[in-house]
N, C-alpha and C positions, 0 to 999 in steps of 0.2 A: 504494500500500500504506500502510494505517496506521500510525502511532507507538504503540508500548504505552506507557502510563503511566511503565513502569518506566525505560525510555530516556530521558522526558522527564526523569525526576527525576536520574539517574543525568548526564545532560548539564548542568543544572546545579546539581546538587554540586559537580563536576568543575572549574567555572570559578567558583565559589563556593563556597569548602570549607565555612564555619561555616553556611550556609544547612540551616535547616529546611524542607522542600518538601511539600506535601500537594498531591496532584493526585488531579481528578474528570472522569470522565468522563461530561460533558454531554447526551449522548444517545444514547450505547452502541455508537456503529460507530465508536471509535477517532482518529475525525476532529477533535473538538468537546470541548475542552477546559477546562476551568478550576484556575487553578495559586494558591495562597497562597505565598509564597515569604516568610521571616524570616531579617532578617541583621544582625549588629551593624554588619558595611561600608554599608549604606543608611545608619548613624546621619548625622544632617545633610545626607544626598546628596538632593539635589531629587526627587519623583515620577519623573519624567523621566526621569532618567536610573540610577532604579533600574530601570526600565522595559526601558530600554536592554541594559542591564549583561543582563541577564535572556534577553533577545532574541539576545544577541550568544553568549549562553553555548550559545544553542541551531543557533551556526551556520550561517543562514542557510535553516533548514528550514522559517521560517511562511508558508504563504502557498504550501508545496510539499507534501511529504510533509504537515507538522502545519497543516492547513486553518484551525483559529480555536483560540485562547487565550485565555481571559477571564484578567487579569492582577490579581493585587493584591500588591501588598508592604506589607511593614512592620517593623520593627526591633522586637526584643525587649522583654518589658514591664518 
């Protein structure tokens, strides 16, 4: 079963409160993702492991339920 968008955003809000989250859905069956994720907590934190932080918010669902997430972060301008 798919992830709705709204889950995905609402998972990480939750483990990153100040996160602004815009999520697309890539090819309209729910599966196929792509996330912008903005946060003052990346300021300085390497790609990586904003990457991470992101991944981890989402509990372990990529790769199960959430099939692919095209990922970008970035800290506010």
């Amino acid at each position: 079963m798919p992830m709705a968008a709204t889950e995905i955003e609402a998972m990480i809000v939750a483990a990153i409160p100040d996160a602004h989250v815009e999520i697309t859905d890539l090819a309209g069956d729910g599966d196929h993702y792509a996330a912008r994720v903005v946060s003052e907590t990346f300021r300085g934190v390497p790609r990586v492991k904003q990457h991470q932080a992101v991944y981890a918010a989402l509990g372990g669902r990529m790769g199960g339920v959430l099939h692919a997430l095209q990922l970008t972060t970035a800290t506010p301008d």
